[in-house]
C-alpha positions in Angstrom: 6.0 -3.3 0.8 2.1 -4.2 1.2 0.3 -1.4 2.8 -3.4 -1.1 3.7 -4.8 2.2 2.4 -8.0 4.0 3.5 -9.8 5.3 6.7 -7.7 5.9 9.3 -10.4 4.3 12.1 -10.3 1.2 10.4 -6.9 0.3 8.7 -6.5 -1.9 11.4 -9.1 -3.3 11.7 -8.5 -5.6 8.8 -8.3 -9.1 9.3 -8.2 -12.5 7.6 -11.5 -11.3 5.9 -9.3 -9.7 4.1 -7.0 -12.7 3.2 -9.8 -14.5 1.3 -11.0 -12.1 -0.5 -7.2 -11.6 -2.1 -6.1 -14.6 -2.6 -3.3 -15.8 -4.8 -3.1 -13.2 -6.9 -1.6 -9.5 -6.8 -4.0 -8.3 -10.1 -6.6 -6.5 -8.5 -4.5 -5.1 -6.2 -3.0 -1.5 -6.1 0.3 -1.4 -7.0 3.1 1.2 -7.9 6.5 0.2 -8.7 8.9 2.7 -7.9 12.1 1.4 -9.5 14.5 4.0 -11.4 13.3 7.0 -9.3 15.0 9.1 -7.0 13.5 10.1 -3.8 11.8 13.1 -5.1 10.6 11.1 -7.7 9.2 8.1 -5.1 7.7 10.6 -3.1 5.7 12.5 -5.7 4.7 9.0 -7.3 3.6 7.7 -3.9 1.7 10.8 -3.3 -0.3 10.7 -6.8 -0.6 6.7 -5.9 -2.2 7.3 -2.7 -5.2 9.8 -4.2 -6.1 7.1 -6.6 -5.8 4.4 -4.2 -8.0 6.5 -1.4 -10.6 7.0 -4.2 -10.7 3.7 -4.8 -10.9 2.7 -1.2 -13.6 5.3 -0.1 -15.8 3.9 -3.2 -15.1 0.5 -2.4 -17.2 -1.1 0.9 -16.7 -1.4 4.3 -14.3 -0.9 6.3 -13.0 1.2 3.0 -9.2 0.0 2.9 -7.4 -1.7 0.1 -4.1 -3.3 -0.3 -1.6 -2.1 -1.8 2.1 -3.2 -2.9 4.9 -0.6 -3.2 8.0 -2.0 -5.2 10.9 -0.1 -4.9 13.9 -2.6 -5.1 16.6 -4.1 -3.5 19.2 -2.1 -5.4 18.5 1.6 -3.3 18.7 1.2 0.4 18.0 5.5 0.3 14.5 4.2 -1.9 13.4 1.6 0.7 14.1 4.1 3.0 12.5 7.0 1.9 9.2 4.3 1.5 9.4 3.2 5.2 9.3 7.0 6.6 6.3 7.6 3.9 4.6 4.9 5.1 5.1 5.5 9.0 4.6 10.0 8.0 1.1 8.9 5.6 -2.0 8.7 8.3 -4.3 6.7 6.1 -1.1 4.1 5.4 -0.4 1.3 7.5 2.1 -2.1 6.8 -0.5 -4.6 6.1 -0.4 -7.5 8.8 1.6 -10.8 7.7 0.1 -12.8 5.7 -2.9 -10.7 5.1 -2.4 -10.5 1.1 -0.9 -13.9 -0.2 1.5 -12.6 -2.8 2.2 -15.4 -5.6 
């Protein structure tokens, strides 16, 4: 999953700003790879993932969001799951638009 992490007023207002500024590679972005855990597990994870990503979003610059990837698998539908009710549940989360963060 990429997500867009940070104020709630402006995670979408993201745009292909956004695009140049990432791309063609995933190293400075945020990223927690969820693979092994169980559901409690992914859930505490995501929530220590999101404090450090929300730090680093409120002391980055405007419009204070970041991307971030969330790997979790394609071996546990319960794991994607559980990462699409987070994700939908998590105010300051939002799917990041297509094609917003070129993944290589």
């Amino acid at each position: 999953f990429v997500v867009n992490v940070g104020r709630v007023e402006n995670l979408y207002k993201t745009s292909k700003r956004g695009r140049a500024h990432h791309h063609g590679s995933t190293g400075d972005l945020a990223k927690v790879d969820l693979h092994g855990c169980t559901k409690e597990e992914a859930l505490g994870t995501l929530g220590v993932s999101l404090q450090k990503w929300m730090d680093t979003a409120m002391h980055g610059s405007y419009p204070w969001v970041i991307p971030a990837v969330i790997v979790c698998g394609g071996g546990n539908q319960i794991l994607s799951e559980t990462v699409e009710a987070w994700i939908r549940q998590t105010k300051s989360v939002a799917n990041a638009p297509k094609g917003s963060v070129l993944l290589r």
